[in-house]
N, CA, C and O of each residue as an XYZ file, in Angstrom:
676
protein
N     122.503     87.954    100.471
C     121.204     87.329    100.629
C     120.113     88.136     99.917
O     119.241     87.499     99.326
N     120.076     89.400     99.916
C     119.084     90.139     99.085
C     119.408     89.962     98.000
O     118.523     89.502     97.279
N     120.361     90.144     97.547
C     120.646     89.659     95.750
C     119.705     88.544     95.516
O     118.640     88.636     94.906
N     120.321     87.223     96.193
C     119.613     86.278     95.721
C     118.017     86.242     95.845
O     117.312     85.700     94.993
N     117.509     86.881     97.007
C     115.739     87.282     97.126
C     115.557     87.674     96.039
O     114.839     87.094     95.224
N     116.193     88.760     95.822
C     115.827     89.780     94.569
C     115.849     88.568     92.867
O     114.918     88.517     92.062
N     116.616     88.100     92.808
C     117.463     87.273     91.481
C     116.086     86.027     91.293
O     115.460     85.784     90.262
N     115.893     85.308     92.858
C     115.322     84.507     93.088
C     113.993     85.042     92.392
O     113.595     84.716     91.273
N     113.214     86.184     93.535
C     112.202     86.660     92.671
C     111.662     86.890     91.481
O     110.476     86.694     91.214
N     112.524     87.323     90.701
C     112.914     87.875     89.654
C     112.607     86.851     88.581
O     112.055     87.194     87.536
N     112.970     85.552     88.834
C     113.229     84.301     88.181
C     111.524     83.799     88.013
O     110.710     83.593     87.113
N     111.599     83.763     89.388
C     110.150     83.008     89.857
C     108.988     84.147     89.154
O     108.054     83.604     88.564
N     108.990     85.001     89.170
C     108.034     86.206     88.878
C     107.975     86.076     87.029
O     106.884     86.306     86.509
N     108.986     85.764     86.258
C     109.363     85.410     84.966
C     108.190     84.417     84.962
O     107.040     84.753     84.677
N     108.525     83.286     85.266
C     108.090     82.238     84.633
C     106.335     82.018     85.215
O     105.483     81.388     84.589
N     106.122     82.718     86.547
C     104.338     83.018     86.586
C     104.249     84.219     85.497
O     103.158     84.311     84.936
N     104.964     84.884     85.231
C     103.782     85.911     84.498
C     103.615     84.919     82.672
O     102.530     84.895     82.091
N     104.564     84.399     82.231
C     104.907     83.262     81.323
C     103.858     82.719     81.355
O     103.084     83.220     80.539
N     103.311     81.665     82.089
C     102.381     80.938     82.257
C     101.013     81.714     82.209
O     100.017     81.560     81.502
N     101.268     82.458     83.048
C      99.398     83.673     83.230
C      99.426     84.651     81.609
O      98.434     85.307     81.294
N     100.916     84.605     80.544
C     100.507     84.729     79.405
C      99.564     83.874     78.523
O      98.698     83.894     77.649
N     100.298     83.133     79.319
C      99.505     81.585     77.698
C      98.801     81.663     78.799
O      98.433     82.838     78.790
N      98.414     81.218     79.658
C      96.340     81.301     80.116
C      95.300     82.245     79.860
O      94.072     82.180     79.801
N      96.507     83.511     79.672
C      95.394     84.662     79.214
C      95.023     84.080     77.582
O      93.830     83.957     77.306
N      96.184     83.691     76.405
C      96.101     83.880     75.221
C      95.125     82.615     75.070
O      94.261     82.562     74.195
N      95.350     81.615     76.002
C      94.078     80.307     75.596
C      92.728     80.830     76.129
O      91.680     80.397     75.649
N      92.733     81.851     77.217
C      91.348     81.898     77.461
C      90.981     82.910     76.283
O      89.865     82.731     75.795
N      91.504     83.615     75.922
C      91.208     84.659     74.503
C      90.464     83.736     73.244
O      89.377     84.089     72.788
N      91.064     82.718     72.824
C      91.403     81.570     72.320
C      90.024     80.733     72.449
O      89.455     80.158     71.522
N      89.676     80.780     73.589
C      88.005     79.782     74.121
C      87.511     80.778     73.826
O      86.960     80.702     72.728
N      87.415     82.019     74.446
C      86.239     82.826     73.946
C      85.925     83.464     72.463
O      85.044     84.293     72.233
N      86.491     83.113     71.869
C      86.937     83.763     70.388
C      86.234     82.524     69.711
O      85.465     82.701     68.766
N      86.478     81.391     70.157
C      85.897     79.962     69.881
C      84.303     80.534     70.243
O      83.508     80.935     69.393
N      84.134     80.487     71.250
C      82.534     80.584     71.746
C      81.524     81.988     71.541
O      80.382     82.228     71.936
N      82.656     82.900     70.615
C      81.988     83.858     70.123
C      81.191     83.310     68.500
O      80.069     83.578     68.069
N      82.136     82.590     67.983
C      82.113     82.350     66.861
C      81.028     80.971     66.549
O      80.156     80.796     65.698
N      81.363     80.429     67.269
C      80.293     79.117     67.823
C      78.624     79.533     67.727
O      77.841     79.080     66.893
N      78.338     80.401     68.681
C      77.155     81.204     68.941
C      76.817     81.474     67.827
O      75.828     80.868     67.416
N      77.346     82.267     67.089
C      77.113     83.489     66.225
C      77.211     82.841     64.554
O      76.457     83.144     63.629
N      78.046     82.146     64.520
C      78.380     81.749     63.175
C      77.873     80.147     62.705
O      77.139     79.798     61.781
N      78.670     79.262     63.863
C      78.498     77.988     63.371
C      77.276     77.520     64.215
O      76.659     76.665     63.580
N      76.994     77.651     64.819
C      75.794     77.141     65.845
C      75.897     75.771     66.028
O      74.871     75.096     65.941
N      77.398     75.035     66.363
C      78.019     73.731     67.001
C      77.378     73.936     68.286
O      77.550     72.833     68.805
N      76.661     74.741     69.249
C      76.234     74.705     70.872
C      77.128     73.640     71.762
O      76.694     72.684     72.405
N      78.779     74.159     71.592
C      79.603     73.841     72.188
C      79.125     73.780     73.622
O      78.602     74.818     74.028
N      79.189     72.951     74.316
C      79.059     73.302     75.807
C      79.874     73.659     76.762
O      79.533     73.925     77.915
N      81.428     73.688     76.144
C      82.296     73.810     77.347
C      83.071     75.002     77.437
O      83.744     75.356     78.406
N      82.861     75.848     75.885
C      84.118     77.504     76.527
C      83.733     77.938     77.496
O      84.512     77.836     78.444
N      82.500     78.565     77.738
C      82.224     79.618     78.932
C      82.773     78.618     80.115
O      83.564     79.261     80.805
N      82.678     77.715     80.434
C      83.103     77.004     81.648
C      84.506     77.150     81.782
O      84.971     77.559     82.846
N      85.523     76.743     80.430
C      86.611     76.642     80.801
C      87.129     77.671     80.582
O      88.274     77.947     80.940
N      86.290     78.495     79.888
C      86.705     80.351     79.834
C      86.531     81.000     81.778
O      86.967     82.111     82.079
N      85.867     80.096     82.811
C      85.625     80.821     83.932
C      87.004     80.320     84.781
O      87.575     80.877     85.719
N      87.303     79.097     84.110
C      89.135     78.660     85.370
C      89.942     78.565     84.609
O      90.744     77.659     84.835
N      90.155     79.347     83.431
C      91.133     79.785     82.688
C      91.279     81.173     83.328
O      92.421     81.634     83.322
N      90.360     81.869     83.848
C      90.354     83.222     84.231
C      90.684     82.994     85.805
O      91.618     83.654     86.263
N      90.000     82.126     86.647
C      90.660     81.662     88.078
C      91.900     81.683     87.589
O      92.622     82.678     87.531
N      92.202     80.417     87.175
C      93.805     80.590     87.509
C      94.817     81.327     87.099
O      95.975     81.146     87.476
N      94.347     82.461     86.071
C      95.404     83.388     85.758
C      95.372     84.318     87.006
O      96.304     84.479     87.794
N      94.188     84.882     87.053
C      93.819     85.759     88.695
C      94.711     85.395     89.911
O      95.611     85.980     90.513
N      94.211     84.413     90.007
C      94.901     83.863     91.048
C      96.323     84.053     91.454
O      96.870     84.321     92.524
N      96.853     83.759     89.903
C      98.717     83.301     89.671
C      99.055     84.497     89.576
O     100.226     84.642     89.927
N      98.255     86.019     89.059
C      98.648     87.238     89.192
C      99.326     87.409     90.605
O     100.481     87.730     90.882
N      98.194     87.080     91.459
C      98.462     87.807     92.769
C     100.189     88.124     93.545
O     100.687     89.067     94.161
N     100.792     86.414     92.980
C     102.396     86.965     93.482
C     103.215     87.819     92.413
O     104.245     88.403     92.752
N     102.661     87.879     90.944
C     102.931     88.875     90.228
C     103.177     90.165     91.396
O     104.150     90.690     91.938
N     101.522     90.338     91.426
C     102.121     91.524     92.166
C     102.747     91.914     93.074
O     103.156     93.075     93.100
N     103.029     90.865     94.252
C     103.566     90.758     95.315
C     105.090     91.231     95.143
O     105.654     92.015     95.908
N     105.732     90.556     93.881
C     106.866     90.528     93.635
C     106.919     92.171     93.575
O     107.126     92.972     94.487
N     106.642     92.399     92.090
C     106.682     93.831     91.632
C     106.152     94.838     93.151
O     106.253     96.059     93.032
N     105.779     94.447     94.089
C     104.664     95.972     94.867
C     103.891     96.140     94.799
O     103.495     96.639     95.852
N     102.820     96.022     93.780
C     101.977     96.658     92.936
C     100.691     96.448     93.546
O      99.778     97.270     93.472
N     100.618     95.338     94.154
C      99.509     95.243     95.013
C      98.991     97.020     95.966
O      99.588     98.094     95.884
N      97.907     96.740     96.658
C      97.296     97.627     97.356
C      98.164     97.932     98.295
O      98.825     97.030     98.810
N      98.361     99.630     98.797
C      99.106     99.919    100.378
C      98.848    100.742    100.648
O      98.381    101.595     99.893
N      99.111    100.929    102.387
C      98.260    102.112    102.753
C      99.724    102.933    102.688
O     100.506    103.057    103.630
N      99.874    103.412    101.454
C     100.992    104.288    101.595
C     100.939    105.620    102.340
O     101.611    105.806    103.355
N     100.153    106.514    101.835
C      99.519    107.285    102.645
C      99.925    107.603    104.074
O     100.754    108.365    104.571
N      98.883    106.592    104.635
C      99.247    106.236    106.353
C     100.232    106.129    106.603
O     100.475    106.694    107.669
N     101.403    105.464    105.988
C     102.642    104.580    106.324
C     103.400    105.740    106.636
O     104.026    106.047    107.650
N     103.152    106.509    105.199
C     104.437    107.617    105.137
C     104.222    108.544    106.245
O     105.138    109.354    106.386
N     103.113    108.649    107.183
C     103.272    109.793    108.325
C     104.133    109.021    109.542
O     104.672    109.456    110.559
N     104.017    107.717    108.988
C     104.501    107.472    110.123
C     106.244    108.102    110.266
O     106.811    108.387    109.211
N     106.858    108.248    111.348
C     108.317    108.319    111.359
C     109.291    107.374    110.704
O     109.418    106.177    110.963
N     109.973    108.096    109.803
C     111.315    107.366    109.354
C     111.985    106.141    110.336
O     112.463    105.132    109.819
N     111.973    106.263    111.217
C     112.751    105.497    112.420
C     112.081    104.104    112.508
O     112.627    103.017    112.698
N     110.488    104.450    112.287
C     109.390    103.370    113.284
C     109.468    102.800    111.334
O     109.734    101.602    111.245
N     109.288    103.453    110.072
C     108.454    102.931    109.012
C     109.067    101.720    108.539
O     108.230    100.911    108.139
N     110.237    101.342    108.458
C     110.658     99.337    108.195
C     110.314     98.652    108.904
O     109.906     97.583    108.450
N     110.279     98.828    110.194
C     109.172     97.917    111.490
C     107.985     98.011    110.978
O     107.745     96.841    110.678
N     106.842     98.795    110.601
C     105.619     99.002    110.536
C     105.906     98.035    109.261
O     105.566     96.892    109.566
N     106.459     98.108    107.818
C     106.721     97.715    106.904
C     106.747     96.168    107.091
O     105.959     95.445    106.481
N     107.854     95.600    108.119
C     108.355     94.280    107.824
C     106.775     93.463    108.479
O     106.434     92.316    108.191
N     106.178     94.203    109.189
C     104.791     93.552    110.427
C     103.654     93.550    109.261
O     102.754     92.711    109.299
N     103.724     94.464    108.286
C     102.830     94.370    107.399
C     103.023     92.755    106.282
O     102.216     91.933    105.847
N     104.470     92.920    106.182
C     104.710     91.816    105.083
C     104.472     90.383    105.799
O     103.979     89.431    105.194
N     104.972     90.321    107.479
C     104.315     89.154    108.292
C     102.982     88.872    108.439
O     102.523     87.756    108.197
N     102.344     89.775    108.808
C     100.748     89.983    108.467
C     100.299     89.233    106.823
O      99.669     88.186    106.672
N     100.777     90.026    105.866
C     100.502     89.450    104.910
C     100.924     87.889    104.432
O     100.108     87.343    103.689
N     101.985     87.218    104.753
C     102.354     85.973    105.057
C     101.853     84.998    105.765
O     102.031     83.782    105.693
N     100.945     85.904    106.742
C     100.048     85.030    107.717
C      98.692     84.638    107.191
O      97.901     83.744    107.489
N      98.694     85.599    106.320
C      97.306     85.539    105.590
C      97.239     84.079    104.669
O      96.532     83.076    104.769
N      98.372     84.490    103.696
C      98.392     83.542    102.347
C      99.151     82.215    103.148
O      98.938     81.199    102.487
N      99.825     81.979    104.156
C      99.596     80.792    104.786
C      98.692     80.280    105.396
O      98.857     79.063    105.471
N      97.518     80.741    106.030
C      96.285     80.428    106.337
C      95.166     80.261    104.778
O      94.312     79.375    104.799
N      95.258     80.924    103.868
C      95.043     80.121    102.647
C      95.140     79.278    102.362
O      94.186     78.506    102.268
N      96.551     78.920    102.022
C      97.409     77.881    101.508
C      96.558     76.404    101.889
O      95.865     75.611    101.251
N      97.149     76.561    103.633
C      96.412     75.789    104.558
C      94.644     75.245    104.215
O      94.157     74.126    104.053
N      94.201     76.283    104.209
C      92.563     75.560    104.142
C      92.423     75.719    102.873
O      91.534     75.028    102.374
N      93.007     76.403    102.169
C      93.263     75.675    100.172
C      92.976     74.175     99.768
O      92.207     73.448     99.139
N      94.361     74.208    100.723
C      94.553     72.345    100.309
C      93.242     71.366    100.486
O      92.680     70.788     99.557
N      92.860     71.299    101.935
C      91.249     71.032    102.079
C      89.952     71.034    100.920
O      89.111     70.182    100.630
N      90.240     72.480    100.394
C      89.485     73.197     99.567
C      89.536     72.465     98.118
O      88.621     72.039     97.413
N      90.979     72.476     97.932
C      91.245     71.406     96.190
C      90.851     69.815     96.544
O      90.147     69.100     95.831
N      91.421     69.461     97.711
C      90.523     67.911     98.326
C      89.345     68.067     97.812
O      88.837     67.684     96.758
N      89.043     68.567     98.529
C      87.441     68.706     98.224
C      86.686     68.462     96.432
O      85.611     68.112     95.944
N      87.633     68.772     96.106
C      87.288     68.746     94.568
C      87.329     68.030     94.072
O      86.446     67.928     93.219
N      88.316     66.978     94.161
C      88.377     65.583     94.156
C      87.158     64.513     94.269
O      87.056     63.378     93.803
N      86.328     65.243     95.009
C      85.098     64.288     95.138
C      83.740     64.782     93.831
O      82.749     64.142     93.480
N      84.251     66.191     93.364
C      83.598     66.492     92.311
C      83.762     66.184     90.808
O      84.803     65.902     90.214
N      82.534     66.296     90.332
C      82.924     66.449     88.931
C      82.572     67.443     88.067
O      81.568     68.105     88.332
N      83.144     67.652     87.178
C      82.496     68.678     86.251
C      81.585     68.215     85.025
O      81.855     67.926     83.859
N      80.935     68.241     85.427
C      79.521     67.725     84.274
C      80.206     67.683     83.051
O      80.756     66.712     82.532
N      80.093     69.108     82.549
C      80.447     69.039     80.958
C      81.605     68.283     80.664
O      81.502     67.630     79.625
N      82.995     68.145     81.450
C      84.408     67.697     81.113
C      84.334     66.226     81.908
O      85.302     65.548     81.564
N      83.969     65.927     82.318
C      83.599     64.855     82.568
C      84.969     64.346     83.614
O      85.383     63.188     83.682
N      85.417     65.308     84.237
C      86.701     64.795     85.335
C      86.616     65.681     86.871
O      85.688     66.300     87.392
N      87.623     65.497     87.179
C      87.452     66.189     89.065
C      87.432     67.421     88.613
O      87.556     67.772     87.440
N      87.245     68.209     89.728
C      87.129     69.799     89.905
C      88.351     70.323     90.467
O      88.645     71.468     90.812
N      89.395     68.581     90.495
C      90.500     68.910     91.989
C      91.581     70.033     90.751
O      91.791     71.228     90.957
N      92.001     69.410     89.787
C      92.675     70.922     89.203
C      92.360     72.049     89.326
O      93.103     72.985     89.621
N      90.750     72.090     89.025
C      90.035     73.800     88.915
C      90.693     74.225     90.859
O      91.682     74.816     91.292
N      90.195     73.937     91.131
C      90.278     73.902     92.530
C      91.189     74.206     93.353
O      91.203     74.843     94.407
N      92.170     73.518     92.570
C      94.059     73.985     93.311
C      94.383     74.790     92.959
O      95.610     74.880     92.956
N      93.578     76.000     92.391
C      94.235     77.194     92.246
C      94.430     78.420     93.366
O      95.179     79.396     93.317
N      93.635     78.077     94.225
C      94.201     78.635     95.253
C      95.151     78.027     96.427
O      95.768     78.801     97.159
N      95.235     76.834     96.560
C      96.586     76.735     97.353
C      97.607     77.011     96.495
O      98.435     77.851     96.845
N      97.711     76.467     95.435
C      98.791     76.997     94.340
C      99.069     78.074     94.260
O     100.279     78.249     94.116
N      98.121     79.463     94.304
C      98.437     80.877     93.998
C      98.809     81.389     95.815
O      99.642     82.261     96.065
N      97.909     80.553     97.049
C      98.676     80.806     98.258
C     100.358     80.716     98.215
O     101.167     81.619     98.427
N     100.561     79.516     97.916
C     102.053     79.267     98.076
C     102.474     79.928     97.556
O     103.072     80.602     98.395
N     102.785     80.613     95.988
C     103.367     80.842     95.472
C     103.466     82.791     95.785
O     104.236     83.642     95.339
N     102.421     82.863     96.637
C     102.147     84.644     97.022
C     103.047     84.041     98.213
O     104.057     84.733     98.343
N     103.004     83.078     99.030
C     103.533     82.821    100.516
C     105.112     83.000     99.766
O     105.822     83.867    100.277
N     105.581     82.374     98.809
C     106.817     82.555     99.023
C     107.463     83.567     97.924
O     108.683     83.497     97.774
N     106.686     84.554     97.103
C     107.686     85.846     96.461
C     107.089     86.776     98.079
O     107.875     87.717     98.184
N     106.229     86.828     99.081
C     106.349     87.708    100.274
C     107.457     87.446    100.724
O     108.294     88.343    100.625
N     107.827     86.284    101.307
C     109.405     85.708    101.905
C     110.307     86.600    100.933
O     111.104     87.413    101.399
N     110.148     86.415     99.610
C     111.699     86.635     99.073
C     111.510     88.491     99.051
O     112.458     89.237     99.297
N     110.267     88.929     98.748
C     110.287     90.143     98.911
C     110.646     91.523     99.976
O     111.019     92.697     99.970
N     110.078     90.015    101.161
C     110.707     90.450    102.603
C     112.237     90.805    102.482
O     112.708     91.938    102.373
N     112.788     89.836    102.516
C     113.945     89.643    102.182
C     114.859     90.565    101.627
O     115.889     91.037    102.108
N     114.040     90.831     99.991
C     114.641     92.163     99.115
C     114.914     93.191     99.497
O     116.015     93.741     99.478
N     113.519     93.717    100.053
C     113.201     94.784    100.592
C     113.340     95.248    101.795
O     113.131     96.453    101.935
N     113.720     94.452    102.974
C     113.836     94.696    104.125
C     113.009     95.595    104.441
O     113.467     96.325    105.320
N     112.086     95.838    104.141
C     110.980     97.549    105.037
C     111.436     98.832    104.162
O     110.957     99.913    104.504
N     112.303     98.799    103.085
C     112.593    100.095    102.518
C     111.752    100.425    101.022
O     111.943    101.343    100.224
N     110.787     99.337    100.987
C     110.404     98.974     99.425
C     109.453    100.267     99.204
O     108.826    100.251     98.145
N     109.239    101.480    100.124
C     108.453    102.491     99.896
C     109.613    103.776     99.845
O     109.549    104.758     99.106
N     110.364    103.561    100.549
C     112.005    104.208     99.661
C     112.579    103.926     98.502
O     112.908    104.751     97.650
N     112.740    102.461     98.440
C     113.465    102.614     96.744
C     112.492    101.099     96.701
O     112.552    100.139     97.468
N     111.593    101.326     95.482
C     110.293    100.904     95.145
C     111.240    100.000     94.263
O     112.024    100.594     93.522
N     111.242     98.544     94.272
C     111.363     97.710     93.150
C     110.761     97.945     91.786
O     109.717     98.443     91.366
N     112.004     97.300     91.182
C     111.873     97.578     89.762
C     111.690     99.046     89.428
O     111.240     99.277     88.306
N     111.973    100.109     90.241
C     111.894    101.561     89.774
C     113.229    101.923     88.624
O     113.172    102.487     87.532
N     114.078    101.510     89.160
C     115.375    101.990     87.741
C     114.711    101.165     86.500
O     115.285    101.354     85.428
N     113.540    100.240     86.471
C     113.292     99.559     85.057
C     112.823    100.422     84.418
O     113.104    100.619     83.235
N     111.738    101.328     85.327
C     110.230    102.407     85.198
C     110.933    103.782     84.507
O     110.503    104.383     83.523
N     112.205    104.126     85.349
C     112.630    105.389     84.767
C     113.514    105.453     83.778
O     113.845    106.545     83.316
């Protein structure tokens, strides 16, 4: 079962960082446009900086289970490690539930949140806001489930043998 967490992850973590490539290289792409726009052609494009701001949401966003997968996110390592060997995969696995509780309570009032967008429009593009918008239930779920598989991987030892460390050394 950890294999497959791990394999699973692994897979899933591929193809978000894939995607948050090409969003980084198109938002590079708009702003390179709207540098040149300004400065050179003086077309007074109206729409890079806008779609340069949820080109940058949703890569942000889609990072977050990046890091989840890899670790890399924030920890109170520090703290953790005084704790006792015995107690630290309990303290560990309550942290990763904690954190699961979080990005499912996201997820949850996300969805609401991209609804909501639906009733908007975006002036300049002339359509809903509900895409811009679903980037956070989208980046909830997708943090809700590399935590599951990470849980999983890691069972509470991921501050003993740190994923992806044999890649690092």
């Amino acid at each position: 079962m950890r294999e497959w967490a791990a394999r699973t992850s692994a897979r899933l973590n591929t193809g978000v960082e894939a995607v948050i490539a090409l969003l980084m290289a198109l938002l590079v792409l708009d702003v390179w446009l709207g540098v040149v726009d300004r400065y050179f052609f003086h077309w007074q494009l109206p729409w890079p900086e806008i779609l340069a701001r949820y080109l940058m949401i949703w890569a942000a966003m889609l990072a977050v289970s990046s890091g989840i997968a890899r670790r890399d996110h924030i920890g109170l390592t520090a703290a953790i490690m005084r704790v006792p060997v015995s107690l630290r995969r309990i303290v560990l696995m309550a942290i990763d539930l904690c954190v699961l509780a979080l990005f499912l309570y996201v997820l949850w009032y996300g969805l609401g949140f991209a609804q909501s967008g639906a009733k908007r429009q975006a002036m300049i593009f002339g359509i809903s806001l509900q895409p811009f918008y679903a980037a956070i239930p989208a980046a909830a779920a997708l943090a809700s489930i590399q935590t599951v598989l990470a849980m999983i991987r890691d069972n509470g030892t991921h501050l003993d043998n740190p994923p992806f460390a044999e890649a690092a050394a």
